[in-house]
C-alpha positions as a Markdown table, in Angstrom:
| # | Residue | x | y | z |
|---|---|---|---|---|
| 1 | Unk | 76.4 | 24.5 | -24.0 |
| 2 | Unk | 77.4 | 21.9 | -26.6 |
| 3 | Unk | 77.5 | 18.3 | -25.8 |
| 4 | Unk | 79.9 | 15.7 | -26.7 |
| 5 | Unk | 79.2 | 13.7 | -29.3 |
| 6 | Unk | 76.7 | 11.3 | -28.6 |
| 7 | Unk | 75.3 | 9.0 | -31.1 |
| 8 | Unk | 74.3 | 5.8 | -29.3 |
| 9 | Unk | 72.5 | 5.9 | -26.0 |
| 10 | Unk | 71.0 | 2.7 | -24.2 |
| 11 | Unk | 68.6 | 3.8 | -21.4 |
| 12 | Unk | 67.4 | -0.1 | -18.8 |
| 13 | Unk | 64.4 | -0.2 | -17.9 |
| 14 | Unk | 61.0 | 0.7 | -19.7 |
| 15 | Unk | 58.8 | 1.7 | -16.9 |
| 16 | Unk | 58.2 | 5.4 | -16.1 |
| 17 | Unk | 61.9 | 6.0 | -15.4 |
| 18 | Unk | 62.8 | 4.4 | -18.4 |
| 19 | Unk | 60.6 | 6.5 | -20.5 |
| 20 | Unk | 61.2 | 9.6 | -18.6 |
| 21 | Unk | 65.0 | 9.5 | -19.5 |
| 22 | Unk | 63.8 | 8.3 | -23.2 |
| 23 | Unk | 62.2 | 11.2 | -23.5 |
| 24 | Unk | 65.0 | 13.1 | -22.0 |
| 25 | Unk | 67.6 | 11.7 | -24.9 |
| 26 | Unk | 65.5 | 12.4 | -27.4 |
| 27 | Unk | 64.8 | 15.6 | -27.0 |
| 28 | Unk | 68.8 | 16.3 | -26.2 |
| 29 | Unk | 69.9 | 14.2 | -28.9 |
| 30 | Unk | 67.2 | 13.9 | -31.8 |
| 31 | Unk | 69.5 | 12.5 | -34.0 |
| 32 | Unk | 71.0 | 9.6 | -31.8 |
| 33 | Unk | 70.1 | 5.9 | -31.8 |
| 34 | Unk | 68.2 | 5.7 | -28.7 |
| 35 | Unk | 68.0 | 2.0 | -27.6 |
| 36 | Unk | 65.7 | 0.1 | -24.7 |
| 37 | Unk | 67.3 | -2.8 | -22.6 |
| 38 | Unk | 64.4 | -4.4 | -21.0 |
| 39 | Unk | 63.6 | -8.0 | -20.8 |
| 40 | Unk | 59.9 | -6.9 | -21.9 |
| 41 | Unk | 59.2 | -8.9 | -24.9 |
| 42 | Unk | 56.2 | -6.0 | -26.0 |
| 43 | Unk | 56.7 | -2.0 | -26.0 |
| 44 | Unk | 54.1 | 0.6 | -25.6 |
| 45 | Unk | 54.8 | 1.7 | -29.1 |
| 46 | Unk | 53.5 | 5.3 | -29.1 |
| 47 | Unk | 56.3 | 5.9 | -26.6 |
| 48 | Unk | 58.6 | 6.0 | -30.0 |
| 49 | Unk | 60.7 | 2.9 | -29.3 |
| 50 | Unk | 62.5 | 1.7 | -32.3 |
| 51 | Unk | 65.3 | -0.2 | -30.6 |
| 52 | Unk | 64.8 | -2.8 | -28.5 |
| 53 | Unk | 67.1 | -5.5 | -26.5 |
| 54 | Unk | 66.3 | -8.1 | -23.8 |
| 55 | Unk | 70.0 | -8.6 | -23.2 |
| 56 | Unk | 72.9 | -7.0 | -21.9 |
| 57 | Unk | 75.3 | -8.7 | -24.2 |
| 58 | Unk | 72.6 | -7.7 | -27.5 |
| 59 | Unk | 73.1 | -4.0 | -25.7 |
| 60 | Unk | 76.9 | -4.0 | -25.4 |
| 61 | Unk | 77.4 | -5.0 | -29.4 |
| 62 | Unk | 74.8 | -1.7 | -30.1 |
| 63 | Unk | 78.3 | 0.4 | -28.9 |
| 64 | Unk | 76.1 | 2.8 | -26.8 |
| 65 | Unk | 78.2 | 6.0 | -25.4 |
| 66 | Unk | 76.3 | 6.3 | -22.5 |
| 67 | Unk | 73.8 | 4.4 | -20.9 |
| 68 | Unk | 71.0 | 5.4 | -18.0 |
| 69 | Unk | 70.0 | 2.3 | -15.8 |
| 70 | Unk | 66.3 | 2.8 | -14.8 |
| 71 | Unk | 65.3 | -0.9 | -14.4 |
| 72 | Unk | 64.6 | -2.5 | -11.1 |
| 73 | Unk | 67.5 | -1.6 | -8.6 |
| 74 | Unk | 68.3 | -4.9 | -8.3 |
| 75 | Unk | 69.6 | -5.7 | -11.9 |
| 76 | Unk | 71.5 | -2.3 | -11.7 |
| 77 | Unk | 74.8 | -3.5 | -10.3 |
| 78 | Unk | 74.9 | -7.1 | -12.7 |
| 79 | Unk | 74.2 | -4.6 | -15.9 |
| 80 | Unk | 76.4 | -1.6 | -14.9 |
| 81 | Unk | 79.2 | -3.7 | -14.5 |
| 82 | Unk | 79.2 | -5.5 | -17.6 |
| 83 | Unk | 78.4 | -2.0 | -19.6 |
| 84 | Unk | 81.4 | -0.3 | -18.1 |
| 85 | Unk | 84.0 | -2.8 | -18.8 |
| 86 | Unk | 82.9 | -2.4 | -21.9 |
| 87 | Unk | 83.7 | 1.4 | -21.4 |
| 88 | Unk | 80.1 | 3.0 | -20.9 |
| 89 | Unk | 79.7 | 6.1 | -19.3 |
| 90 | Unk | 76.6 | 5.1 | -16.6 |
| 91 | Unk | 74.2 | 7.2 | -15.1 |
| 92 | Unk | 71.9 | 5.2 | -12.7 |
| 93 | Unk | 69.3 | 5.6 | -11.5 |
| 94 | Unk | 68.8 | 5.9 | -7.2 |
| 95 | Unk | 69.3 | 3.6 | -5.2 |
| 96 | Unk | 72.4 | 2.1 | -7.3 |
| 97 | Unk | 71.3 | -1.1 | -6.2 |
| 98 | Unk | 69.6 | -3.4 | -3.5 |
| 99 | Unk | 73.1 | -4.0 | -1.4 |
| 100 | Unk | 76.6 | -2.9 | -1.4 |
| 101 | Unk | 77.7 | -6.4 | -2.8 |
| 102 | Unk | 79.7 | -5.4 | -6.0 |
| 103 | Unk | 79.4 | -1.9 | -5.5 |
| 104 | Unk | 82.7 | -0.7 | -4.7 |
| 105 | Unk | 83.6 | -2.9 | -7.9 |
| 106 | Unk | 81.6 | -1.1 | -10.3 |
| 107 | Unk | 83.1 | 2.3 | -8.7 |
| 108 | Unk | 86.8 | 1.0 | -9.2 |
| 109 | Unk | 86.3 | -0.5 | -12.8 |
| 110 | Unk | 84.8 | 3.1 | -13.8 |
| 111 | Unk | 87.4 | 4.8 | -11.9 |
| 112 | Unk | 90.3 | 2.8 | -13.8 |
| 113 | Unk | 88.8 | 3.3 | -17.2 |
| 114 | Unk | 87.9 | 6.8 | -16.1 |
| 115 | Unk | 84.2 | 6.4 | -17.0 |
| 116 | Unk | 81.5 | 8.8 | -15.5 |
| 117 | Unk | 79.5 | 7.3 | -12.9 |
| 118 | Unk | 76.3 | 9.3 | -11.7 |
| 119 | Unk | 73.8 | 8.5 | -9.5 |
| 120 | Unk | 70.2 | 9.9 | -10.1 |
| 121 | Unk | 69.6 | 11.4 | -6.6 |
| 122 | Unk | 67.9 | 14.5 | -8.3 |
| 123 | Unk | 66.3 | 16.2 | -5.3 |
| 124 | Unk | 70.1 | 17.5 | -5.4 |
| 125 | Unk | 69.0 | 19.3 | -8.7 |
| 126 | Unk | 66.1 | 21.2 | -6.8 |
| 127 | Unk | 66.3 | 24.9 | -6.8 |
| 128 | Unk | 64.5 | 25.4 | -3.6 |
| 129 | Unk | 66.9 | 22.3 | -1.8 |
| 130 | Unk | 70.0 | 23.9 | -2.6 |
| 131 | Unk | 68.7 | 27.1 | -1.6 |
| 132 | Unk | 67.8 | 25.5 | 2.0 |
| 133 | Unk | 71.4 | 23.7 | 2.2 |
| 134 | Unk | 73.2 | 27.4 | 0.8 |
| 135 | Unk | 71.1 | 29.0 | 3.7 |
| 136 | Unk | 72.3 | 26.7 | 6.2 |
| 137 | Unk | 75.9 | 27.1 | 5.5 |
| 138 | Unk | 75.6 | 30.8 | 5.8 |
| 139 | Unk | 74.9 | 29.9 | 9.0 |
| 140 | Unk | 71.3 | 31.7 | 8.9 |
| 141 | Unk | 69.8 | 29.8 | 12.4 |
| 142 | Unk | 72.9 | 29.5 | 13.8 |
| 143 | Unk | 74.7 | 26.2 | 15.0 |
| 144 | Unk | 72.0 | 23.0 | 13.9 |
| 145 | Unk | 71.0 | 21.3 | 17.3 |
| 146 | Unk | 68.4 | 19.0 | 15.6 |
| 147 | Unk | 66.8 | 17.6 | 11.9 |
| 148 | Unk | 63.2 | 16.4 | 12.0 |
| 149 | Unk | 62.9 | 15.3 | 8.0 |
| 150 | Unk | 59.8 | 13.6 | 7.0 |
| 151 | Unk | 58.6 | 11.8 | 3.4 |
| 152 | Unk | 55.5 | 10.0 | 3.0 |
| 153 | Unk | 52.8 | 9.1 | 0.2 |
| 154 | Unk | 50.2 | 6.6 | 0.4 |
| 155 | Unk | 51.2 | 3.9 | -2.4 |
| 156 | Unk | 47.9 | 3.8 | -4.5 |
| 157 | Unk | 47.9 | 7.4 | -5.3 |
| 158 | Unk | 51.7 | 7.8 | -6.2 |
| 159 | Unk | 51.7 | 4.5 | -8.5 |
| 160 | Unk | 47.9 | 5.2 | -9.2 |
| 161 | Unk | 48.7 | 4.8 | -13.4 |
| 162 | Unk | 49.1 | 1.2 | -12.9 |
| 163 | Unk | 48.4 | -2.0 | -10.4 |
| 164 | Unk | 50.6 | -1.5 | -7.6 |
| 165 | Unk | 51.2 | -5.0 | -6.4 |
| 166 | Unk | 53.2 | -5.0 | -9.7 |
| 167 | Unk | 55.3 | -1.9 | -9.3 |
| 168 | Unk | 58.9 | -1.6 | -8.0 |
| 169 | Unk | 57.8 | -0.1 | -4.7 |
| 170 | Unk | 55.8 | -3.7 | -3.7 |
| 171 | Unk | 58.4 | -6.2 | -3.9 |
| 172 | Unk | 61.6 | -6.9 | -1.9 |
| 173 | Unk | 63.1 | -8.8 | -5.2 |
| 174 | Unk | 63.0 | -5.7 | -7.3 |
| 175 | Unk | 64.1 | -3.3 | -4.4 |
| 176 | Unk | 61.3 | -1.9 | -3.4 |
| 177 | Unk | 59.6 | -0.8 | 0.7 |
| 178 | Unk | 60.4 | 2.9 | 1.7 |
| 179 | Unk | 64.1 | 2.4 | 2.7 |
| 180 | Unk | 65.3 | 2.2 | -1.0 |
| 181 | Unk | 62.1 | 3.7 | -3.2 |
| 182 | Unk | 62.7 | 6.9 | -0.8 |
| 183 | Unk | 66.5 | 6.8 | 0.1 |
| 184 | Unk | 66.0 | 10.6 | -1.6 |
| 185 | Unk | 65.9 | 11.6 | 1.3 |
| 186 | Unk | 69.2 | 9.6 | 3.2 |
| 187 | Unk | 71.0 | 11.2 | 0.0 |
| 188 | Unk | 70.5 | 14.8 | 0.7 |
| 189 | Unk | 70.5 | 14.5 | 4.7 |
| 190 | Unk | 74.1 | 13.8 | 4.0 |
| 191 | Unk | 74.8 | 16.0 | 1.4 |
| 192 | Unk | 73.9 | 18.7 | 3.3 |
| 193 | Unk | 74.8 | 18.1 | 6.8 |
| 194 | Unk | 77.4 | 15.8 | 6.3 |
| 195 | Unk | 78.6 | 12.0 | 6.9 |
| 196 | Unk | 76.3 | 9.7 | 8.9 |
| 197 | Unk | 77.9 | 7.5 | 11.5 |
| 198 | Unk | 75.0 | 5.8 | 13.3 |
| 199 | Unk | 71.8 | 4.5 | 12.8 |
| 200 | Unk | 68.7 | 3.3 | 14.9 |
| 201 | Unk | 65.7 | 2.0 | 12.8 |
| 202 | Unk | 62.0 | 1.1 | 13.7 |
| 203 | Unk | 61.0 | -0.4 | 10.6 |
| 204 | Unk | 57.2 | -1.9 | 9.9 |
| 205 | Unk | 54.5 | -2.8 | 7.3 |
| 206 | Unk | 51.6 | -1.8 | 9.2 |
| 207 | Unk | 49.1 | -1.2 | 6.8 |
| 208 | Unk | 46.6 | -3.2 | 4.5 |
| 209 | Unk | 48.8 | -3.2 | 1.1 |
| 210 | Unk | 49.2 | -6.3 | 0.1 |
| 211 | Unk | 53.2 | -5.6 | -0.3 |
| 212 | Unk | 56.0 | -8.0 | 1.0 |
| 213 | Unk | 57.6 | -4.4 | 1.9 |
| 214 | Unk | 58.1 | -2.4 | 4.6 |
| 215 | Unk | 55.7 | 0.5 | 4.5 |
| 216 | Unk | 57.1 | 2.7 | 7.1 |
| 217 | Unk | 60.1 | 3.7 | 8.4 |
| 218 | Unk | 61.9 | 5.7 | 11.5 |
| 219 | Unk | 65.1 | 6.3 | 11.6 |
| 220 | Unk | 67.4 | 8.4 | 13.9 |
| 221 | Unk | 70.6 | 9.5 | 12.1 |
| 222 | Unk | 73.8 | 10.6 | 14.0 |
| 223 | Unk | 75.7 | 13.0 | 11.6 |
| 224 | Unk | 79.7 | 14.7 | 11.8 |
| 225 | Unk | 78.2 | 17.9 | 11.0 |
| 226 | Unk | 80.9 | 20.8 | 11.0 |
| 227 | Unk | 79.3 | 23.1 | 13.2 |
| 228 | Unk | 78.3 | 20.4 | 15.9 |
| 229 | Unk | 79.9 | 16.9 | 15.7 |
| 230 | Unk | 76.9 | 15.2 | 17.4 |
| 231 | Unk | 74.3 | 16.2 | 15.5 |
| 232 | Unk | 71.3 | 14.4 | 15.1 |
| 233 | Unk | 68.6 | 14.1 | 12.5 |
| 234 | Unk | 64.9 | 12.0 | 13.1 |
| 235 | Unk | 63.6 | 10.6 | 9.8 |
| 236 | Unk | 59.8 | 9.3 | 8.8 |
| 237 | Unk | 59.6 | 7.5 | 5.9 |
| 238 | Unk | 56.1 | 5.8 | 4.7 |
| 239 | Unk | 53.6 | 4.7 | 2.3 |
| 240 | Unk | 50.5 | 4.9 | 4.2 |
| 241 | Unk | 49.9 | 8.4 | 4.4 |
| 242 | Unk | 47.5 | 10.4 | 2.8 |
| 243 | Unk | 48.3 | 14.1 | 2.6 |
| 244 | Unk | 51.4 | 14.0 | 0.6 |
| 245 | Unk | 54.9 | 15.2 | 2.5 |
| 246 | Unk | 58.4 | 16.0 | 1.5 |
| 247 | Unk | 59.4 | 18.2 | 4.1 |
| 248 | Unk | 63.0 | 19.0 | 6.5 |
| 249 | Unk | 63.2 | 21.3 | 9.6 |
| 250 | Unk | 66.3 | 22.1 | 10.9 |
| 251 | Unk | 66.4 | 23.4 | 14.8 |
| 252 | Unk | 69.2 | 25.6 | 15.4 |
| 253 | Unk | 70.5 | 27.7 | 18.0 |
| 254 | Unk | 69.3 | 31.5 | 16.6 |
| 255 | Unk | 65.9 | 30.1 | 14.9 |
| 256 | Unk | 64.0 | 27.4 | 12.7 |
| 257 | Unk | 64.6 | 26.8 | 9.1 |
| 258 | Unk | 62.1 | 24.9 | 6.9 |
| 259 | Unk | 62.3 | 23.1 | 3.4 |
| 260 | Unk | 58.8 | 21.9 | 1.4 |
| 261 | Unk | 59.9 | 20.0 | -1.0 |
| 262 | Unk | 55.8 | 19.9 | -2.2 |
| 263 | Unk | 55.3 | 23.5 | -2.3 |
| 264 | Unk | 59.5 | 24.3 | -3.0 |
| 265 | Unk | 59.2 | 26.9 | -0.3 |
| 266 | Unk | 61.8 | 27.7 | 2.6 |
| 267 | Unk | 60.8 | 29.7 | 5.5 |
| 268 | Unk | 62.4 | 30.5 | 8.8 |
| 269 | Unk | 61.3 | 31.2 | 11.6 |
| 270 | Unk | 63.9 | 33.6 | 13.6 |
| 271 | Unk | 64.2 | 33.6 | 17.7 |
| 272 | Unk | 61.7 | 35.5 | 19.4 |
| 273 | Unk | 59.5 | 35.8 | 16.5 |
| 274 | Unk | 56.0 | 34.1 | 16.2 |
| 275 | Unk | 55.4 | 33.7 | 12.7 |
| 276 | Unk | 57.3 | 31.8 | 9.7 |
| 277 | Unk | 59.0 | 34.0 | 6.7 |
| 278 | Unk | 59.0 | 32.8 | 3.2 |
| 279 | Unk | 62.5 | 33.5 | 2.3 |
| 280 | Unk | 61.8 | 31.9 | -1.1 |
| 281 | Unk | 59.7 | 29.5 | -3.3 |
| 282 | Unk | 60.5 | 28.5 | -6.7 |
| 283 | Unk | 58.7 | 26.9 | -10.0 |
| 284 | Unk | 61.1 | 24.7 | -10.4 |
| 285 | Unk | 59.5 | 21.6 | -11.1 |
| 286 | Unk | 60.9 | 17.6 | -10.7 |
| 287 | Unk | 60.9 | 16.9 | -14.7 |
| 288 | Unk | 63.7 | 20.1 | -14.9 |
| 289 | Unk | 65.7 | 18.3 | -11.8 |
| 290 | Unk | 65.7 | 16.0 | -14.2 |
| 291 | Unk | 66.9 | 17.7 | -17.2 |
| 292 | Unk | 69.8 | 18.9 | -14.6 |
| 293 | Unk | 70.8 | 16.1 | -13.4 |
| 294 | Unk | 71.5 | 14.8 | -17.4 |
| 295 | Unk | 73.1 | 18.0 | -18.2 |
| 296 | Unk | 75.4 | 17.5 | -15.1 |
| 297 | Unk | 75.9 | 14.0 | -16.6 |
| 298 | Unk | 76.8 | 15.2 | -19.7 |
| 299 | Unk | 78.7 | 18.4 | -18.7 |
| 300 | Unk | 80.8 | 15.8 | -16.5 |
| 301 | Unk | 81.7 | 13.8 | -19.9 |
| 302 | Unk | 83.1 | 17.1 | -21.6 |
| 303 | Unk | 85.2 | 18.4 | -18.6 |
| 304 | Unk | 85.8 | 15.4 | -16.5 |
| 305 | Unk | 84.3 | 16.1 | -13.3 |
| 306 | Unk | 82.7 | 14.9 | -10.7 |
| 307 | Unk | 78.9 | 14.1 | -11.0 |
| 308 | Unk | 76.7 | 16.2 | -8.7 |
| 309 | Unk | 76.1 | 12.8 | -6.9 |
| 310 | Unk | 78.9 | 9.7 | -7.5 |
| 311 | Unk | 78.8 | 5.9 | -7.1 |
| 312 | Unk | 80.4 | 6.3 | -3.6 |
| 313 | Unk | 77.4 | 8.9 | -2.6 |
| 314 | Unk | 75.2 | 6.2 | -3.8 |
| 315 | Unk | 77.1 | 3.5 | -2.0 |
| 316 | Unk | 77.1 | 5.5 | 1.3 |
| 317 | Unk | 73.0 | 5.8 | 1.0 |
| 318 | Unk | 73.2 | 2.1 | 0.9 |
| 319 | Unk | 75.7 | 1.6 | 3.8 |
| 320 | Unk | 72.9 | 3.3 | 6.1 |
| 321 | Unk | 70.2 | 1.4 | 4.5 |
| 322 | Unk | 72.2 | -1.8 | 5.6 |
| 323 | Unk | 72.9 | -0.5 | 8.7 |
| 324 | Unk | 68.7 | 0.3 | 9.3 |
| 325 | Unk | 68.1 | -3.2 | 8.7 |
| 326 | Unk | 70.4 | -4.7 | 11.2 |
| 327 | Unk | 69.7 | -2.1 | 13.7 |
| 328 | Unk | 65.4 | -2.3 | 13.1 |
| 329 | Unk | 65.2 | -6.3 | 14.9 |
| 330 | Unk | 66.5 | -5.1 | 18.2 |
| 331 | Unk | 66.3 | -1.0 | 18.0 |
| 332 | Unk | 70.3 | -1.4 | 18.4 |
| 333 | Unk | 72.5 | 1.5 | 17.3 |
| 334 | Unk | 74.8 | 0.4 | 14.5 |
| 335 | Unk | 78.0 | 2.5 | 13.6 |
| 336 | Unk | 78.5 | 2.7 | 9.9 |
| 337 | Unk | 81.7 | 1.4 | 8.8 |
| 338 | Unk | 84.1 | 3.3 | 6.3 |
| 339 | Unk | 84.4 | 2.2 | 3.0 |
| 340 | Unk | 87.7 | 1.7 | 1.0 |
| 341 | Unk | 87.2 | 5.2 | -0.8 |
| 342 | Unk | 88.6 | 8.9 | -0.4 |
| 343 | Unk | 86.2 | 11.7 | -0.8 |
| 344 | Unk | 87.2 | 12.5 | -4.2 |
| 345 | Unk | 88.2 | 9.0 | -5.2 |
């Protein structure tokens, strides 16, 4: 399809994210002014940066049509604002910040000057996950009795580019420990099986990283699922682990359904059977999530819809994050409290 007319984009942040979505623009838009907002003072030229602020205010006189936060989570909120009442279109990246403060603010100030507003939960984008969540609503195991969904990666070998005691996923002041770095996978738990209104967390840093972090996670999930209101979904969530996992298994009353989110694969196992069945498994890799989650962006600027995943999905992902925290000191079960927002506010 044909894009608006875009001829100024600012993308925040010039660590991988950044660049990724840099690379992203410029191949969408080769002939826009592609500008960096990063308080960086040197750029790794052969990345093909030619414009380059340290400011938001230095950003905001460049007049950009749309602009992709990828900096640290925590200067997401401060810089989105002051972009949008400006009257930026904003696609940020997850989580959209390191606590709800301000939040709903930035969702109302984009609502009033009917800005876009996406979130960059891009597992959304994968083939083989909406497959899995299609599958489910046909209703292919039956009535969902339990979710066991698991993510894990030991932090040297995913940030293994680059010193780790210096990347996002280390420190608490850039919003980094599993909760926010992999809140992927709170995103799609209720995206698919619908709003959670309880939390329990265990949450640790067990290992040897020298991180001021939590490195693991365990959460139990209570979700309003349509086919059984109590429903109830266990989620791992770590750094420390070696064999790489992405993975959700959904129990349900006429069989097992399984999602690899390494090896985009879902199988099933069907009652009485012994053995699973690939149902499918796709090529579709994470830099094309990517390129769909943009072209949702953009396809949302030309007909005004909403965003595969909006500021209030981001600010419910961060409403159970909260909620984890207060519940991890004591193992209490917290209920989630509504926000000020209808569904398709």
């Amino acid at each position: 399809m044909e894009y608006v007319m875009i001829k100024r984009i600012l993308i925040n942040g010039a660590g991988s994210a950044g660049a990724r979505h840099f690379e992203i623009a410029r191949d969408l838009f080769p002939n826009a002014q592609i500008a960096i907002l990063t308080n960086r003072q040197i750029l790794d030229s052969n990345l093909g940066y030619k414009l380059h602020f340290t400011n938001v205010e230095e950003a905001i006189q460049f007049q950009p049509n749309i602009a992709i936060l990828a900096g640290a989570a925590s200067t997401r909120i401060e810089i989105g604002l002051a972009l949008a009442k400006s009257g930026v279109h904003l696609l940020v990246e997850k989580p959209i910040s390191v606590s709800t403060k301000n939040v709903e603010n930035l969702i109302e100030i984009c609502a009033e000057k009917k800005l876009i507003l996406a979130i960059g939960y891009n597992l959304r984008f994968y083939e083989s996950l909406i497959y899995f969540r299609d599958q489910l609503n046909l209703g292919v195991i039956g009535k969902p009795l339990l979710v066991k969904c698991e993510v894990g990666q030991f932090l040297l070998s995913w940030r293994e580019s680059a010193d780790y005691h210096h990347s996002v996923s280390a420190q608490r002041k850039l919003g980094g420990g599993v909760l926010f770095e992999l809140s992927h996978e709170i995103d799609y738990l209720a995206w698919i099986f619908g709003k959670i209104e309880w939390v329990r967390a265990t949450i640790m840093q067990q290992s040897s990283l020298e991180i001021d972090v939590e490195d693991s996670a365990f959460l139990t999930l209570g979700i309003e699922n349509k086919k059984n209101p109590n429903l109830v979904a266990n989620l791992a969530m770590d750094f420390i682990r070696h064999d790489i996992q992405r993975n959700c298994i959904v129990i349900g009353e006429s069989g097992t359904l399984k999602w690899d989110g390494i090896k985009q694969q879902v199988s099933i196992l069907k009652q009485g059977e012994s053995s699973w069945t690939n149902l499918i498994t796709t090529t579709h890799s994470s830099n094309a999530s990517y390129l769909a989650e943009w072209k949702d962006f953009l396809e949302c600027l030309e007909t005004k819809k909403s965003p595969m995943a909006t500021g209030i999905d981001g600010l419910k992902s961060l409403e159970v994050i909260a909620a984890a925290l207060e519940s991890a000191p004591t193992g209490k079960q917290i209920e989630i409290q509504p926000n000020s927002f209808k569904e398709d506010y």
